[in-house]
C-alpha positions in Angstrom: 5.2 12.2 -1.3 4.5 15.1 -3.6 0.9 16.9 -5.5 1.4 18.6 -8.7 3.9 20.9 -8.0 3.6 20.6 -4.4 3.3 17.0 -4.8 1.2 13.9 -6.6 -1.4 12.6 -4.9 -4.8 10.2 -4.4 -5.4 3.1 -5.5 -4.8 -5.4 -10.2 -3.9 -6.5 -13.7 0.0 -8.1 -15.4 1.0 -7.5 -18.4 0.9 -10.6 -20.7 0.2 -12.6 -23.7 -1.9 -15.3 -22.2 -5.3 -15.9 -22.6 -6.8 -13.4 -20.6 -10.5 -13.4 -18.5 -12.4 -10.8 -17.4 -12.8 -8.6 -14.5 -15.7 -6.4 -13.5 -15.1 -3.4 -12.2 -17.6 -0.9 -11.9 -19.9 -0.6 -15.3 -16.3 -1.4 -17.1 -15.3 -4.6 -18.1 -11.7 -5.2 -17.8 -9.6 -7.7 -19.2 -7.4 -9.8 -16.3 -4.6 -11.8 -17.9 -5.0 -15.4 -17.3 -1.1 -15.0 -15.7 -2.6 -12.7 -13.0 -3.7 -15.8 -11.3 -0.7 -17.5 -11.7 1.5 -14.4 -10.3 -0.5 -14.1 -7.7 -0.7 -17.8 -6.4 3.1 -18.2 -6.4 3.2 -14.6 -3.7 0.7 -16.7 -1.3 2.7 -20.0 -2.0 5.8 -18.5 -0.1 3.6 -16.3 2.1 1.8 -19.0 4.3 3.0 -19.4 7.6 3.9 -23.3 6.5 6.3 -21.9 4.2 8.2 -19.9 6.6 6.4 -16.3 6.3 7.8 -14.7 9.1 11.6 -14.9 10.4 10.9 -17.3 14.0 12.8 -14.7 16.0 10.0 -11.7 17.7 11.9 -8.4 17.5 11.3 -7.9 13.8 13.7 -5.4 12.2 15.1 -2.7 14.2 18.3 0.1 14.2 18.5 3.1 11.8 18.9 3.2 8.2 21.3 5.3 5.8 17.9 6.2 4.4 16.6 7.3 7.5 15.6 10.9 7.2 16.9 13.5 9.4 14.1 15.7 9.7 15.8 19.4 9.4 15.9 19.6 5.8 12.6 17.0 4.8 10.2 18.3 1.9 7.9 17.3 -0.1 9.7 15.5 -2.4 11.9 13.4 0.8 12.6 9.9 -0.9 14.0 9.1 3.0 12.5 6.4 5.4 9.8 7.8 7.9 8.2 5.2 10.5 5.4 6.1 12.9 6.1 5.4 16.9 4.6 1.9 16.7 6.8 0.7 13.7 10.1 2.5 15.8 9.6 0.2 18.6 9.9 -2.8 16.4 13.4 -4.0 17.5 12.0 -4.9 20.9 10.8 -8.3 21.4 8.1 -7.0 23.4 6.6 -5.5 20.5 5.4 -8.6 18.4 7.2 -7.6 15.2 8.6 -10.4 13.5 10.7 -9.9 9.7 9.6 -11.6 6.9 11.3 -14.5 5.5 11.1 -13.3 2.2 10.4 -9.3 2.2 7.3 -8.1 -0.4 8.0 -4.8 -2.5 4.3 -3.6 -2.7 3.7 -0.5 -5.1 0.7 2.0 -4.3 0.3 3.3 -7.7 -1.9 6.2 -9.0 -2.6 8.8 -11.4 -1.0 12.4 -9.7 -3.9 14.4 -8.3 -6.7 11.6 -9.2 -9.0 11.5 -6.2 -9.1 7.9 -5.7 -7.5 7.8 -2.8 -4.3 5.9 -3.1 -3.2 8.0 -0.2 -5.5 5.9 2.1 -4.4 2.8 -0.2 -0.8 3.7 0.9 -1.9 3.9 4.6 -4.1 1.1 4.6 -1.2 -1.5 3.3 1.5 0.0 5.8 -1.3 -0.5 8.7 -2.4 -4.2 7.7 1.3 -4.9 8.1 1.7 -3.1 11.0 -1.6 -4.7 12.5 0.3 -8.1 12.0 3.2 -7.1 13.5 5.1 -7.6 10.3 7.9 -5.3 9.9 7.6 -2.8 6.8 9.6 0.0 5.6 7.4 2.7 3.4 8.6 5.2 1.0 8.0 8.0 -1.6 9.5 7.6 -4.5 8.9 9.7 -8.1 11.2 7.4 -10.5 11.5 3.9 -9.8 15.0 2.3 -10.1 16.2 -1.0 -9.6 19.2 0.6 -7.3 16.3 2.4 -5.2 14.9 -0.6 -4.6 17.5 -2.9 -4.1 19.1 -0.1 -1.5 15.6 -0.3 0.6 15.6 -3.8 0.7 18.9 -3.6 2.9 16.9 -3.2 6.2 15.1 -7.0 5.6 11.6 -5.2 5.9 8.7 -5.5 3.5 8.9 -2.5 1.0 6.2 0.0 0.6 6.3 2.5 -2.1 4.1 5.4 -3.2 4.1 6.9 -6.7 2.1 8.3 -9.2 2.6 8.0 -13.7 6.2 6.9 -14.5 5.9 7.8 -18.1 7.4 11.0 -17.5 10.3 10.1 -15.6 11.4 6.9 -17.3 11.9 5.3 -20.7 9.4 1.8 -21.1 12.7 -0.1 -21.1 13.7 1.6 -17.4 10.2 0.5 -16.3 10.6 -2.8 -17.6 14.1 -3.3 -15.6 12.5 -2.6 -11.8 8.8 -4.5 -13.0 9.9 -7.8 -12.0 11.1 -6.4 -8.2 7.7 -5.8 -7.5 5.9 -8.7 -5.4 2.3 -6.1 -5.7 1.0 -3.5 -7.3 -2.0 -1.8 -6.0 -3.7 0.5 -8.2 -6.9 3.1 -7.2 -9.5 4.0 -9.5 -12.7 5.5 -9.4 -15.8 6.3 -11.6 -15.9 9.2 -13.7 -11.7 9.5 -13.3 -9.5 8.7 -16.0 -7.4 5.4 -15.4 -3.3 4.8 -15.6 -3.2 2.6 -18.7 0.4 1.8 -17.9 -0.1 1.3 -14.1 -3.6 -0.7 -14.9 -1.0 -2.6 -17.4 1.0 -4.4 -14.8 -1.2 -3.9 -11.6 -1.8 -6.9 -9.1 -4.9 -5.5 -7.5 -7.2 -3.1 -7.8 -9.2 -0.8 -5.6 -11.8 1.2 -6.3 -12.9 4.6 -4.0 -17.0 3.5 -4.5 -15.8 0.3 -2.2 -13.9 2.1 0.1 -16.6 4.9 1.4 -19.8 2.4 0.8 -21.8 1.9 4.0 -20.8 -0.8 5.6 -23.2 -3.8 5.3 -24.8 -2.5 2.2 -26.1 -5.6 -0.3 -23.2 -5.4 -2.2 -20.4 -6.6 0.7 -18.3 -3.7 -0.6 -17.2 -1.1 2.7 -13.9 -0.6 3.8 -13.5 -3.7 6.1 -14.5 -5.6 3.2 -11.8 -3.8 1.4 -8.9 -4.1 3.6 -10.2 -7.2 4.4 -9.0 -8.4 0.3 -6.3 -6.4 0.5 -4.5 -8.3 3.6 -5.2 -11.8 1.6 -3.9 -10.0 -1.9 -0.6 -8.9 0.6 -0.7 -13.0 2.1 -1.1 -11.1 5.3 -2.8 -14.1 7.5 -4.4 -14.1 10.7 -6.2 -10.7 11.4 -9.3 -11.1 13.0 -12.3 -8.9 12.5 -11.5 -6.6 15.0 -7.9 -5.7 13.8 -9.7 -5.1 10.4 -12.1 -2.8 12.1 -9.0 -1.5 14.0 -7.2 -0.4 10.9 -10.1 0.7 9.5 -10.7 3.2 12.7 -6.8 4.4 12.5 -7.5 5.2 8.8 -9.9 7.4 9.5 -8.1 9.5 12.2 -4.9 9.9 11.4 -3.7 13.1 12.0 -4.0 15.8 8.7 -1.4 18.4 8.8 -2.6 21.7 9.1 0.5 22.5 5.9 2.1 20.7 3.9 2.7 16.6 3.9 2.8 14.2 6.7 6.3 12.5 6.0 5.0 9.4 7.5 1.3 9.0 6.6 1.8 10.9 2.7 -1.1 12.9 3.8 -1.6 16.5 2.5 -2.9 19.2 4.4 -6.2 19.4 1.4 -7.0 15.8 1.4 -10.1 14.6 2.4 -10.5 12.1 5.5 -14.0 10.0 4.3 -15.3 10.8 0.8 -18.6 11.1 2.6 -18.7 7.8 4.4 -19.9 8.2 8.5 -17.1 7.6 10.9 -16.3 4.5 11.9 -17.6 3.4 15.5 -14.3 3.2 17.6 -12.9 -0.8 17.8 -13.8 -2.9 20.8 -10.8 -2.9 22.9 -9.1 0.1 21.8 -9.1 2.0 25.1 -10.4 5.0 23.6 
């Protein structure tokens, strides 16, 4: 969690020498290696429920962590574990959560400061999961090393990490030693914003802020739902129905902003913007509220 000097803030395309095709996005054309596909079919080969997705046993993953943080001396820079009251009940059967067979290490990745609101990227993919009841640890993290992510993985959890450019805090051969840990790599963009070359290099999926606040049921089928929607079958996330979409979607849009400072758990800074102009979303059927 971090903007600047406060901390880096504001969300998919591998790197390879295969043919490549192409990928709209926006009024640029962007070229999608051909191995994109291929990546990307082998994560939803071992994440179908017939291939043993989730661990049988309800309780998901539960107990503290080494990397738990302790609160009294968090900042903006806190590289600890931070999970919301619904994730903390996990170890109890009664709460649905289940582990995952084979734990995903999903990167939200965007430029620091560039208003495409990987922030709600980073929420959105840690609330899919949680929707599902599958158990995920999320992070902050500045510099990416294979220890730090080998060290997370401990818990059993899926792996969520935030982080912005990682050109000034590692060497290409550093970035090329953790690369292959990452299952995902979900990158924001947005018109009239400068891209991450080196994140667009390697990234799995891409979002783009235009989707995100469009009104819903506009021509185009872009929206949020639609986007969280491609998200959860990018993550192989299976078996949310419309309404836990449009659940997700309605949590997204009030989670609490600080009044100071960074929300350890939610990455949220106290001048970030909820909507990006888009109406609030009608509260889900269901929801008590």
């Amino acid at each position: 969690m971090a903007c600047g000097l406060a901390r880096r803030a504001w969300c998919g395309v591998i790197g390879a020498t295969t043919a490549p095709r192409q990928l709209r996005l926006s009024k640029t054309t962007l070229l999608l290696p051909a191995a994109l596909a291929q990546r990307t079919s082998a994560i939803a080969m071992w994440a179908t429920p017939a291939a043993g997705r989730l661990m049988a046993t309800i309780g998901g993953v539960g107990g503290g962590s080494s990397l738990d943080c302790g609160g009294a001396l968090c900042h903006a820079e806190c590289e600890g574990r931070h999970l919301d009251d619904v994730e903390r009940t996990r170890s109890d059967p009664v709460s649905g959560f289940r582990s995952p067979a084979r734990p995903s290490v999903v990167v939200a990745a965007s430029r620091d400061m560039g208003r495409t609101a990987s922030t709600w990227v980073f929420n959105a993919v840690r609330l899919l999961y949680r929707q599902a009841r599958e158990s995920c640890d999320s992070y902050w993290l500045r510099r990416l090393e294979p220890g730090k992510v080998q060290e997370r993985l401990k818990t059993g959890a899926h792996l969520l990490i935030k982080t912005h450019e990682w050109t000034d805090q590692m060497s290409r051969q550093e970035f090329e030693a953790v690369r292959p840990m990452f299952t995902h790599v979900v990158v924001s963009v947005r018109e009239g914003f400068p891209v991450d070359p080196d994140w667009m290099r390697v990234a799995t999926h891409v979002i783009r802020f235009e989707d995100i606040v469009a009104k819903e049921g506009n021509k185009s089928g872009t929206g949020a739902v639609a986007v969280l929607r491609a998200l959860a079958q990018h993550l192989g996330i299976e078996g949310l129905s419309e309404d836990d979409l449009h659940t997700v979607d309605y949590e997204l849009m009030t989670l609490p902003m600080p009044s100071v400072g960074c929300d350890p758990v939610t990455k949220h800074w106290h001048f970030h913007k909820r909507r990006g102009g888009r109406p609030q979303p009608h509260v889900p059927s269901g929801s008590g509220q």
